[in-house]
N, C-alpha and C positions, 0 to 999 in steps of 0.2 A: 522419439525422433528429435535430432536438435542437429542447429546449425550454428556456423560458428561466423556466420555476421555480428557483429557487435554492435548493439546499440547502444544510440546514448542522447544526451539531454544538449540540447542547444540556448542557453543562455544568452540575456542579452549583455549583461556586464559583468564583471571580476571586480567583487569589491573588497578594497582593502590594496596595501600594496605588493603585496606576495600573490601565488596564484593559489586558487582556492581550490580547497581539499573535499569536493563535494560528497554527499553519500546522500541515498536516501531512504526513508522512512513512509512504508505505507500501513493502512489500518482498515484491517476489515472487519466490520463489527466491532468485537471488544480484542481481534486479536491484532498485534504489531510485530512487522517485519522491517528486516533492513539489511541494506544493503552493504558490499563491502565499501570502502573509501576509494573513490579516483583520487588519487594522491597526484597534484600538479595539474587536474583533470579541468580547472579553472572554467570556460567558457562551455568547454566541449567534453564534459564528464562521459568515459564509457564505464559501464558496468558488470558483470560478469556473475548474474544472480537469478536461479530460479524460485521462486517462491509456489508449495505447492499447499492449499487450505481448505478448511470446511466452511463452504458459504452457508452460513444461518438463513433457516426461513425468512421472507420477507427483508435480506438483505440483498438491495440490489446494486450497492456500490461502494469505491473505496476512496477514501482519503490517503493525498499523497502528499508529502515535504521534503524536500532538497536544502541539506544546512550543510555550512560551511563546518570541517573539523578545525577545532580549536586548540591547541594544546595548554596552555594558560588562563583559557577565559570558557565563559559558556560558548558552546556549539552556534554558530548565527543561523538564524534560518534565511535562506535565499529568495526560495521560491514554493509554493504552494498551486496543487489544485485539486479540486471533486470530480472524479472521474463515475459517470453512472455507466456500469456494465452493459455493452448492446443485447437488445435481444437475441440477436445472428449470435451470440456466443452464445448463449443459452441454448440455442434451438442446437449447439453442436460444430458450428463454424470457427474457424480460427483469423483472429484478428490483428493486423497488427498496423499499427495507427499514431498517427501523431495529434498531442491532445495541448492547449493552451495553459501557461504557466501565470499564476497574477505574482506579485510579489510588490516590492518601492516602487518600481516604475506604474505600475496601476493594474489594474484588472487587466488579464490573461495580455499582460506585455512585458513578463519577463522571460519569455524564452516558449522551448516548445520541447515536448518530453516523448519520447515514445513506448509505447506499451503494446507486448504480444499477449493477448490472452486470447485462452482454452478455457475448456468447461464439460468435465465428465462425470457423470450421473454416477450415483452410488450404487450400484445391481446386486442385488438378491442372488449368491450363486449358487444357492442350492433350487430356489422358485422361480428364480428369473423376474419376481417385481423390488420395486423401488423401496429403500430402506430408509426411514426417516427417525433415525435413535434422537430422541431429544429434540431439539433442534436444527438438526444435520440432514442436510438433503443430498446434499453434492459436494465433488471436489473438485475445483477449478482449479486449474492452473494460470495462476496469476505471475505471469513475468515481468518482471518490474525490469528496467532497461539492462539488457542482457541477455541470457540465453534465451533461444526459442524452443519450447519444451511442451511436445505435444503427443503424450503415450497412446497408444492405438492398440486395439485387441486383434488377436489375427481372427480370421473372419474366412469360412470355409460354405460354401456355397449360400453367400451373401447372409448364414444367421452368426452374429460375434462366438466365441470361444472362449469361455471362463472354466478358469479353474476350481476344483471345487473345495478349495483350502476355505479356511475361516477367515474374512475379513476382519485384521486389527481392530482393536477398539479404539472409538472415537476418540483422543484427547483430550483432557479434562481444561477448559478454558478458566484462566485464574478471573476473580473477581477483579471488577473495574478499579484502578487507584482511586477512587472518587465515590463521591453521591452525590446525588440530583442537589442537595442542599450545598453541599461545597461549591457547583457549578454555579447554582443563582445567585451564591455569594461575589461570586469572582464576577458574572456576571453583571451584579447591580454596582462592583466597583468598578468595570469596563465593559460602561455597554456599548462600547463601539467596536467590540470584538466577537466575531460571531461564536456561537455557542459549541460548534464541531471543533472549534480552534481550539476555547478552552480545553475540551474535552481532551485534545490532544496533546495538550501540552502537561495538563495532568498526568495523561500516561510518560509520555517524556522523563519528566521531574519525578514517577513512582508516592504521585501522592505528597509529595513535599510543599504545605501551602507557599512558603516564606520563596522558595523559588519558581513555584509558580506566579507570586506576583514580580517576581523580580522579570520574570521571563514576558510577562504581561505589560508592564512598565514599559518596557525594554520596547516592546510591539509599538505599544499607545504613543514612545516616543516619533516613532519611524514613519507613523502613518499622516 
């Protein structure tokens, strides 16, 4: 099921003197998604993006980033925030909400982002319990500002409907750009950068120290 509201991210300012080319980038667990570019999308970026994942045990939320496209230079980052998934999505409920952006102007007053999420349980369709390969408990439907995307089983005197095909196999999730030793490096050279950030900017850069401090620099200057 989906609808064709478009969401989008309310910014407080447009920095630079062109209007800015927003997209964004979220990260659940070790996996990262992203959005296509509001091209002109400046203050008021809409998005047109569903993101569908396997939420890791003991993962209960996601990091999100809003950078400016660049064509000449590194990508800027705008706006950031840590979104912890509601429990009402877990239990099955769908959400759709607006969540605090921090960025230059200060904690959560850069703007304000919206996010619809889902969250469907992995089913056993041949026994009807819960499969847990690895890792893998569930797939949420994690829409990042854009489409509302919310699959439903038909359901015939109120017990679900599965078919009794083979569920695809999980995804094999690539290893982290990093280790924990790269992190406390960047770390002990910017401890005034929190630790998710570097992580993420790691994945960004694919593991590139020399651009990860450039991109860190770049922070340390701003803040």
């Amino acid at each position: 099921m989906s609808t064709d509201r478009r969401s989008q991210a309310q910014l407080t300012k447009n920095y630079g003197i062109m209007k800015m080319d927003p997209y964004c980038r979220i990260r659940v667990g070790h996996a990262v998604f992203e959005t296509p570019t509001s091209y002109n999308g400046a203050k008021l970026p809409s998005w047109n993006k569903c993101v569908q994942c396997y939420l890791p045990v003991g993962v209960d939320s996601m990091y999100l980033e809003i950078f400016d496209e660049r064509s000449f230079t590194v990508d800027d980052r705008i706006a950031w925030c840590h979104v912890t998934i509601p429990q009402s999505v877990l239990n099955g409920d769908v959400v759709d909400d607006w969540y605090p952006l921090s960025g230059r102007q200060g904690e959560e007053k850069e703007g304000m982002i919206n996010l619809v999420l889902s969250f469907t349980p992995v089913q056993n369709l041949t026994m009807g319990s819960f499969i847990c390969p690895q890792q893998t408990m569930v797939i949420p439907q994690v829409v990042s500002p854009g489409m509302f995307y919310a699959p439903m089983q038909p359901v015939v005197g109120g017990t679900p409907v599965y078919q009794t095909t083979q569920l695809p196999p999980a995804p094999v999730q690539q290893a982290p750009a990093y280790t924990e030793s790269d992190v406390q490096q960047m770390k002990d050279m910017f401890p005034g950068i929190e630790t998710n950030v570097i992580q993420s900017v790691f994945i960004a850069q694919r593991g590139n120290k020399n651009a990860v401090i450039n991109s860190l620099l770049s922070m340390s200057s701003e803040q």
